[in-house]
C-alpha positions as CSV (number, residue, x, y, z in Angstrom):
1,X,-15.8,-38.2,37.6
2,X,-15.1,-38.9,33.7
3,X,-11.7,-41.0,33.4
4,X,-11.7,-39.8,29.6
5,X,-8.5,-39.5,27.7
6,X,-8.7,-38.9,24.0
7,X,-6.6,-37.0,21.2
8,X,-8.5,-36.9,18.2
9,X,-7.5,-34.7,14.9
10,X,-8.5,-35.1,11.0
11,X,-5.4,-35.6,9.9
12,X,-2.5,-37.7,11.8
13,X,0.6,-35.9,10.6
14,X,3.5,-36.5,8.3
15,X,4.2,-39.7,8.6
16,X,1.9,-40.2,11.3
17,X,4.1,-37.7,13.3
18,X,0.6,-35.8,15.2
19,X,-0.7,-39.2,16.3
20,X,2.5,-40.6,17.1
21,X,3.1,-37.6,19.9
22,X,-0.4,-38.0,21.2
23,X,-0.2,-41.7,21.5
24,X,3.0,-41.3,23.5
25,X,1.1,-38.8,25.8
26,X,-1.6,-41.5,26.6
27,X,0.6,-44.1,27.1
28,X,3.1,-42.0,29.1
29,X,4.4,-44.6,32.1
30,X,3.3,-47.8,30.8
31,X,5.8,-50.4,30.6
32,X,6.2,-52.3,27.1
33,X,2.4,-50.9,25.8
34,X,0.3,-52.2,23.2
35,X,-1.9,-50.4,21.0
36,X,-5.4,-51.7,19.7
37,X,-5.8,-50.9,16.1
38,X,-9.2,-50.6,14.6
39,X,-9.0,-50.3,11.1
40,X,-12.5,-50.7,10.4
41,X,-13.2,-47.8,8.6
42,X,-11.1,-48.8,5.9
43,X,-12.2,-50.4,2.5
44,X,-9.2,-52.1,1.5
45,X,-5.5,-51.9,2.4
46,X,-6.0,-51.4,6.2
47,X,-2.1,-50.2,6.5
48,X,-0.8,-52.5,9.3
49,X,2.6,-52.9,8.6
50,X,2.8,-49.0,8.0
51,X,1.8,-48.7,11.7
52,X,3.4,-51.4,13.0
53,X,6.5,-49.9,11.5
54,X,5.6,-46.4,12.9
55,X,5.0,-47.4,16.2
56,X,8.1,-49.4,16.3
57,X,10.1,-48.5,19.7
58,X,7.0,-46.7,20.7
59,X,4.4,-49.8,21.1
60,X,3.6,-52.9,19.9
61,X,0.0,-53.1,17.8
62,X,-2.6,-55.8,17.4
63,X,-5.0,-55.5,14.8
64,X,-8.6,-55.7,16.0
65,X,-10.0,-57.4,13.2
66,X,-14.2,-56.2,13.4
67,X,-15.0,-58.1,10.0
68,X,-13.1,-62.1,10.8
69,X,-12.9,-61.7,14.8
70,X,-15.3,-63.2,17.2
71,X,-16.3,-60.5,19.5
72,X,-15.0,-62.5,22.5
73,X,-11.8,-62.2,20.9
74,X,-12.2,-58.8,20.6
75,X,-12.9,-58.2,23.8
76,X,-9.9,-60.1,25.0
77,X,-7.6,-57.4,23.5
78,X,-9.4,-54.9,24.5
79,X,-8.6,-56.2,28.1
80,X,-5.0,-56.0,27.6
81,X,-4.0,-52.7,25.2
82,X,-2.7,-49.6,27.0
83,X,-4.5,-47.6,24.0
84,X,-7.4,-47.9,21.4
85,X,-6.3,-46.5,17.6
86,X,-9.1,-45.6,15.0
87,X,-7.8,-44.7,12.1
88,X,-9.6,-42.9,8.9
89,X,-11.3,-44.2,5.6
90,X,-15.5,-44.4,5.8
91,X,-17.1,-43.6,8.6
92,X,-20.4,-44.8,8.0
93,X,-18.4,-48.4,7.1
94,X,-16.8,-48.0,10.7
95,X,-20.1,-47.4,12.5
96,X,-21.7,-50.1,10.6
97,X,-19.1,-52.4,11.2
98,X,-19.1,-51.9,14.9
99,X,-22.3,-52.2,15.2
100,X,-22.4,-55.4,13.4
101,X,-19.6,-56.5,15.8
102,X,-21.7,-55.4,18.9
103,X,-18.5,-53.1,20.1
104,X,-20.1,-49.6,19.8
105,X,-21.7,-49.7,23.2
106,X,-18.3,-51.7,24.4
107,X,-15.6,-49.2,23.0
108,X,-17.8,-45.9,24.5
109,X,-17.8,-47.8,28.4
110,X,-14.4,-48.7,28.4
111,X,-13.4,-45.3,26.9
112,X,-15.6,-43.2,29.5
113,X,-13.7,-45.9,32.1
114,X,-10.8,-44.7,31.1
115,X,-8.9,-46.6,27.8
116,X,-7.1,-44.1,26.2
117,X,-8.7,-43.8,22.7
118,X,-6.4,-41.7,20.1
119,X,-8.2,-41.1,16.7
120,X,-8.4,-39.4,13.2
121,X,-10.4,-38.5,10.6
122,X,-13.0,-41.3,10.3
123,X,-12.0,-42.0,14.4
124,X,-12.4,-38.9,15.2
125,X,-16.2,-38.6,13.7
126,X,-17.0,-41.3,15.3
127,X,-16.5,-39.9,18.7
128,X,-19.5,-37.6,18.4
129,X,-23.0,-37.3,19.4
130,X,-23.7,-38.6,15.7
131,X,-22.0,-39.5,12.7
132,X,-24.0,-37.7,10.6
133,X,-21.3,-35.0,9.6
134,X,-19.3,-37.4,7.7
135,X,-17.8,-35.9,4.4
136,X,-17.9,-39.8,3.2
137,X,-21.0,-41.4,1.2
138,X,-23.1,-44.5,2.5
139,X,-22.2,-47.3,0.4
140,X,-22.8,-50.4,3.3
141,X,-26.1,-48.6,4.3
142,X,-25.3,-47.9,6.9
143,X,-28.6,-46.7,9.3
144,X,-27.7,-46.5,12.8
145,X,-26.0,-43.2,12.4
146,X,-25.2,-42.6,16.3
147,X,-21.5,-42.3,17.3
148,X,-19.8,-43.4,20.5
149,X,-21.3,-40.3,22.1
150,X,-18.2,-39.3,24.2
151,X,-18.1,-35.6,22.7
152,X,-20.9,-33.1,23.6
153,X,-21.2,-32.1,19.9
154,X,-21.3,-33.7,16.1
155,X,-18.0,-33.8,14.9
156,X,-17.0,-32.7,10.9
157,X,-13.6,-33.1,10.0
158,X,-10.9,-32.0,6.9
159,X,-12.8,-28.8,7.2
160,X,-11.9,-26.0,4.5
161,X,-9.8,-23.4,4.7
162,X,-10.0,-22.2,1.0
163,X,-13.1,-21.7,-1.5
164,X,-14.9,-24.8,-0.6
165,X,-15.4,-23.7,2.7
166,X,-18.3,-21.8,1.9
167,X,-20.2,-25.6,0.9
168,X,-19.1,-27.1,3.8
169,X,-21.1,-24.1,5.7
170,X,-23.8,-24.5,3.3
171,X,-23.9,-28.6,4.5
172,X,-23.5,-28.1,8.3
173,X,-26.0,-25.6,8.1
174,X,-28.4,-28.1,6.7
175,X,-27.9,-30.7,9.3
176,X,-28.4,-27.4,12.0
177,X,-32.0,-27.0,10.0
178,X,-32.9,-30.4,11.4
179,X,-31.0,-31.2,14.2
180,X,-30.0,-29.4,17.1
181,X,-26.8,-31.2,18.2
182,X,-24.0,-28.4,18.0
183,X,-20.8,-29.3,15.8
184,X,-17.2,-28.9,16.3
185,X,-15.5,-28.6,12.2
186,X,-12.0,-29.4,13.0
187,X,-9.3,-28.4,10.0
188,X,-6.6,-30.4,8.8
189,X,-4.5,-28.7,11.8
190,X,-6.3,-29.3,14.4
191,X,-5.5,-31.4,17.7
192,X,-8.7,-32.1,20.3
193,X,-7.5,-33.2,23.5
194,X,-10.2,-35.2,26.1
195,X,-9.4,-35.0,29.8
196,X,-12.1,-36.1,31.9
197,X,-14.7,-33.4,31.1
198,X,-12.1,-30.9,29.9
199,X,-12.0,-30.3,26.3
200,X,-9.2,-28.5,24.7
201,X,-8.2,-27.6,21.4
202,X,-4.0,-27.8,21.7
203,X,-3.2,-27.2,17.9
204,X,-5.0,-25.5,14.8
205,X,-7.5,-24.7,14.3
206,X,-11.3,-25.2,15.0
207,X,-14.5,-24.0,14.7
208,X,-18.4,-24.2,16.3
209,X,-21.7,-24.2,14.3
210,X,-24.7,-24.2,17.1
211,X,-27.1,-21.8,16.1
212,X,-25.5,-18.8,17.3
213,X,-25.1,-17.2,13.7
214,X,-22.7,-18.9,11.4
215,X,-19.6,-20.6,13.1
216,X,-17.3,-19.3,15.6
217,X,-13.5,-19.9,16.8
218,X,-13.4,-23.1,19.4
């Protein structure tokens, strides 16, 4: 039986107010938790102290550094977090900084084993069968373009709710051309929730492209 627990939105609320509530829920009845946060999908200000301070009462957080760490290092807080935190920016630079770390294999086993993994945006891509729904360009070159694989479907976040959704449609329906891997567009609302093999869609809104003619409500 799956030991899964993930939350996993595009956007983390005001003032990180939607991850905040989910952390919490994962963490519920751990004494003095830690968070693991894995910033590697950003280029540039990776945002600690605005975390750190955000999490303050709530957790403590050590930064998982996937560019300056040894990966034994790595490893060694991942054996002692109550919770794994991916954050947004590029999620072709996350992949292809994980992989370069060797944790993409280790992060999916110790989620399916039951880490509590609580992610957005670029996190939340990265979750899927593939990370080939992306919105973001490729600028490491990246080519292993396979996510953790802990979600039954490609994952596209930030999805439109206005005029532009009409070129998103046009996009995913390009990727449906020549692949058959169904894919879960989550808006800027949305809230995916992982328990075990239950997955549930507690807030906003989301939607399905799998072949069945266009998209459909999740």
């Amino acid at each position: 039986m799956s030991k899964m627990r993930l939350e996993l939105m595009s956007m983390p609320g005001d003032r990180l107010s939607r991850l905040l509530a989910a952390s919490r829920d994962l963490m519920a009845g751990v004494a003095e938790p830690c968070v693991g946060y894995l910033p590697a999908a950003a280029i540039g200000d990776n945002h600690l102290e605005l975390n750190r301070a955000a999490f303050e009462g709530i957790a403590s957080i050590e930064l998982i550094d996937a560019l300056a760490a040894s990966r034994d290092s790595m490893l060694r807080t991942l054996d002692r977090i109550a919770l794994l935190y991916v954050p947004g920016g590029n999620t072709f630079v996350l992949a292809d900084r994980l992989q370069r770390a060797g944790l993409m294999v280790e992060i999916a086993n110790r989620v399916r084993d039951g880490l509590p993994y609580v992610g957005f945006s670029a996190g939340a891509v990265l979750c899927g069968l593939d990370i080939l729904n992306s919105n973001d360009a490729n600028p490491c070159g990246c080519r292993d373009f396979a996510g953790l694989g802990l979600l039954p479907f490609s994952v596209n976040v930030h999805y439109p709710v206005d005029e532009a959704r009409a070129e998103r449609d046009d996009t995913l329906a390009e990727y449906r051309h020549f692949q058959a891997t169904p894919v879960l567009a989550l808006e800027d609302d949305a809230l995916l929730q992982v328990e075990g093999a239950e997955i549930t869609l507690t807030e906003g809104h989301a939607w399905v492209f799998d072949g069945s003619g266009g998209r459909r409500p999740y």
